[in-house]
C-alpha beads as a LAMMPS data file, in Angstrom:
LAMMPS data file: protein, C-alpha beads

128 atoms
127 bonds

1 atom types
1 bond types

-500.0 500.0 xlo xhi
-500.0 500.0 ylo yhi
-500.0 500.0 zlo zhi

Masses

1 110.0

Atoms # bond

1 1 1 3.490 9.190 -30.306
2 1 1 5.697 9.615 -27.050
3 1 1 4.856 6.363 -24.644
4 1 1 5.035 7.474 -20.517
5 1 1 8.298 5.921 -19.365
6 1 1 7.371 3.419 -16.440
7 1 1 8.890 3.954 -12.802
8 1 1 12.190 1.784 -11.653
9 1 1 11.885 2.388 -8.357
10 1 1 9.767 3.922 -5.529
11 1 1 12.173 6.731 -4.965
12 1 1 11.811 7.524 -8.505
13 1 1 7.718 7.648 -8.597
14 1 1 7.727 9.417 -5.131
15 1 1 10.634 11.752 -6.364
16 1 1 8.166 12.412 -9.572
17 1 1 5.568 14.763 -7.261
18 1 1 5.418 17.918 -5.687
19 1 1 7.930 18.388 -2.175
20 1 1 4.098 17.968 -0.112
21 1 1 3.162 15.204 -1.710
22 1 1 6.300 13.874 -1.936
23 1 1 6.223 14.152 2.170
24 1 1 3.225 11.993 2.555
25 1 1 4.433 9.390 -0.089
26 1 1 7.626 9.077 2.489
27 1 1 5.723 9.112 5.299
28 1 1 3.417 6.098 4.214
29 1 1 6.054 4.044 2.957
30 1 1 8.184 4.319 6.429
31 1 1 5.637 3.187 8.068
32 1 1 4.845 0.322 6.069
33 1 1 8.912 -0.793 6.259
34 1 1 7.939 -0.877 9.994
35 1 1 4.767 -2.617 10.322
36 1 1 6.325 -4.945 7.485
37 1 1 10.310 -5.084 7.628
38 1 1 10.715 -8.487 5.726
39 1 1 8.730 -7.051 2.752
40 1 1 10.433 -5.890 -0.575
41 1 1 9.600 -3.009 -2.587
42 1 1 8.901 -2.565 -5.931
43 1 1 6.871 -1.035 -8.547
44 1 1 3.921 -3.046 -9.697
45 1 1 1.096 -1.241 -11.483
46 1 1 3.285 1.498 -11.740
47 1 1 2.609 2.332 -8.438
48 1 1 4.405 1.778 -4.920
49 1 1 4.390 -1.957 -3.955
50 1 1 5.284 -3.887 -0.565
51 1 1 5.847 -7.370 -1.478
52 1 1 5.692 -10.973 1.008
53 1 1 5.159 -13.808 -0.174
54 1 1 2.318 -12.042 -2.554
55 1 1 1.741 -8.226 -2.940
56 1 1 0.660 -7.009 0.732
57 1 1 -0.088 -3.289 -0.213
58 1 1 -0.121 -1.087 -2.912
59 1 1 0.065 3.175 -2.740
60 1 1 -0.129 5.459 -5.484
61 1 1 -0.814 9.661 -5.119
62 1 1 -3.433 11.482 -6.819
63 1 1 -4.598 15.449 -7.564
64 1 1 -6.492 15.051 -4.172
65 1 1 -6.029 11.473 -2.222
66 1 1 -3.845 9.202 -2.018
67 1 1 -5.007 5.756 -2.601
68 1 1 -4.671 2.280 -0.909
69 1 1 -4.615 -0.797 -2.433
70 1 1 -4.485 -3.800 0.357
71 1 1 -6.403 -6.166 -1.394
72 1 1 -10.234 -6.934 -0.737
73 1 1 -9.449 -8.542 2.269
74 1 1 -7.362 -5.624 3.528
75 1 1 -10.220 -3.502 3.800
76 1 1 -13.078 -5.941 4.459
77 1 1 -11.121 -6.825 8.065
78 1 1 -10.979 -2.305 8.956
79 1 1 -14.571 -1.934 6.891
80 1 1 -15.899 0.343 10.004
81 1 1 -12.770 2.165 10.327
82 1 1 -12.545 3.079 7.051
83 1 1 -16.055 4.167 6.374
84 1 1 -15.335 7.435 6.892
85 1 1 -12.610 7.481 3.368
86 1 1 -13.932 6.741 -0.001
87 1 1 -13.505 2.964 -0.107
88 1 1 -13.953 0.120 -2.688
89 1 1 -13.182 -3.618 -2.741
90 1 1 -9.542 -3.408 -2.431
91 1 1 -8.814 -0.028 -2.066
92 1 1 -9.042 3.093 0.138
93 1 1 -9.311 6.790 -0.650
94 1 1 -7.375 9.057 2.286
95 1 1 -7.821 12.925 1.545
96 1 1 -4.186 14.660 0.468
97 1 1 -5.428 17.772 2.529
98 1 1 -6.375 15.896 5.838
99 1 1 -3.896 14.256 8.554
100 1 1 -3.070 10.548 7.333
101 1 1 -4.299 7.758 9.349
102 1 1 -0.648 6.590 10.071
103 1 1 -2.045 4.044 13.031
104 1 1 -4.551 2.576 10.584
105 1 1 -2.493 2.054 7.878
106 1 1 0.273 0.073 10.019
107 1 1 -2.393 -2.298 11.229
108 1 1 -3.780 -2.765 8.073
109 1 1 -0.020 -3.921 6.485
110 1 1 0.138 -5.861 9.423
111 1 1 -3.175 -7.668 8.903
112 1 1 -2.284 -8.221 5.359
113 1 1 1.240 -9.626 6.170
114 1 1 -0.278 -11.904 8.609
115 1 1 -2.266 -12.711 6.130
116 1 1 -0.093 -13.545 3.083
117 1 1 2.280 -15.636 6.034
118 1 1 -0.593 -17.861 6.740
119 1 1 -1.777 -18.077 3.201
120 1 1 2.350 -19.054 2.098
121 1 1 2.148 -21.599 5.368
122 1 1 -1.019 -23.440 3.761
123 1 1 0.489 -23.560 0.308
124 1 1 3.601 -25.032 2.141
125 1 1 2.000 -27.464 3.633
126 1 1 -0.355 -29.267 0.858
127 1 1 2.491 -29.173 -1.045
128 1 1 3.921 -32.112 1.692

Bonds

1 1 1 2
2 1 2 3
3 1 3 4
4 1 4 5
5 1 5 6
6 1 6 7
7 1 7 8
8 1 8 9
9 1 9 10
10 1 10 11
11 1 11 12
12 1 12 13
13 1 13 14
14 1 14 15
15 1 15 16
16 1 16 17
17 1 17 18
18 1 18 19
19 1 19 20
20 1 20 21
21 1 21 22
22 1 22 23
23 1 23 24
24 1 24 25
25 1 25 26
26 1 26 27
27 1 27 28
28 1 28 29
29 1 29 30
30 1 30 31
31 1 31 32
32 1 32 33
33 1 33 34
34 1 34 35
35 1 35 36
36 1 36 37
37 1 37 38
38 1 38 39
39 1 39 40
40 1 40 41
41 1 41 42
42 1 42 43
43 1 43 44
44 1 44 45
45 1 45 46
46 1 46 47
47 1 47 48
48 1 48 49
49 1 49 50
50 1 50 51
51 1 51 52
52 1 52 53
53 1 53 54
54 1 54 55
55 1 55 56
56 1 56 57
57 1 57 58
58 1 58 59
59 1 59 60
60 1 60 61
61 1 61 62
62 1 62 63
63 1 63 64
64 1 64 65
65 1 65 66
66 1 66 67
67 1 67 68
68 1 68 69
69 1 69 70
70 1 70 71
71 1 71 72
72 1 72 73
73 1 73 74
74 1 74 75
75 1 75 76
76 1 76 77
77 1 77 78
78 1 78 79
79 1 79 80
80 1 80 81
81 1 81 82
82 1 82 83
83 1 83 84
84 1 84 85
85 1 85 86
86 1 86 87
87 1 87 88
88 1 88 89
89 1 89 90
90 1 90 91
91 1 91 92
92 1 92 93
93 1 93 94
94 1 94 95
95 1 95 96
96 1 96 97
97 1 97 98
98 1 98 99
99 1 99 100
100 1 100 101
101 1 101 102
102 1 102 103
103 1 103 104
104 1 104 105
105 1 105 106
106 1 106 107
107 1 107 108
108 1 108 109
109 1 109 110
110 1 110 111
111 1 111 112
112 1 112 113
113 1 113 114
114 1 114 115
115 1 115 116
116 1 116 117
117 1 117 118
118 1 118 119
119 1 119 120
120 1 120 121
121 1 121 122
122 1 122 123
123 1 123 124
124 1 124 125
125 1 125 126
126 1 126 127
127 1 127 128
């Protein structure tokens, strides 16, 4: 039984679809290094990751969306805005065939990086 090797890298999962897809992969993940240029990246879930001080966003492409992953509380603070995609706790569905919400997406990574810097300042300080 052949095991599916596991991705090293995000060039290597985004390199691993079609050139259109491949596009929009790029596309999402530039403008997550912008609204988050301290974060790392890495593969966690075997899917695109943005790490600060605790995973911030996850992406991953599909046959027909791509999908989200900003935690819960990612999409509970843009419920109304995202109404419109195919949404669950934690994640959003954005249609591979329609325009992607580029704007949306940047101030959601920047919500969430808010977020994990306030979250890493409380830890800091009960630690004292």
């Amino acid at each position: 039984m052949e095991t599916k090797k596991g991705f090293n890298s995000i060039d290597e999962y985004i390199g691993s679809f079609p050139q259109e897809t491949q596009r929009i992969l790029e596309e999402i993940r530039a403008v997550i290094k912008t609204a988050a240029p301290e974060a790392e990246e890495k593969i966690s879930y075997q899917m695109p990751t943005f790490f600060l001080k605790g995973n911030l966003i996850h992406f991953a492409a599909f046959k027909n969306h791509i999908g989200l992953y900003p935690t819960p509380s990612g999409t509970e603070a843009f419920k109304e805005e995202i109404a419109k995609y195919k949404n669950a706790k934690g994640s959003i569905q954005l249609p591979i065939d329609e325009p992607m919400p580029l704007k949306l997406i940047s101030r959601i990574v920047k919500s969430r990086v808010a977020e994990n810097l306030k979250s890493e300042k409380l830890r800091s300080t009960k630690k004292k």
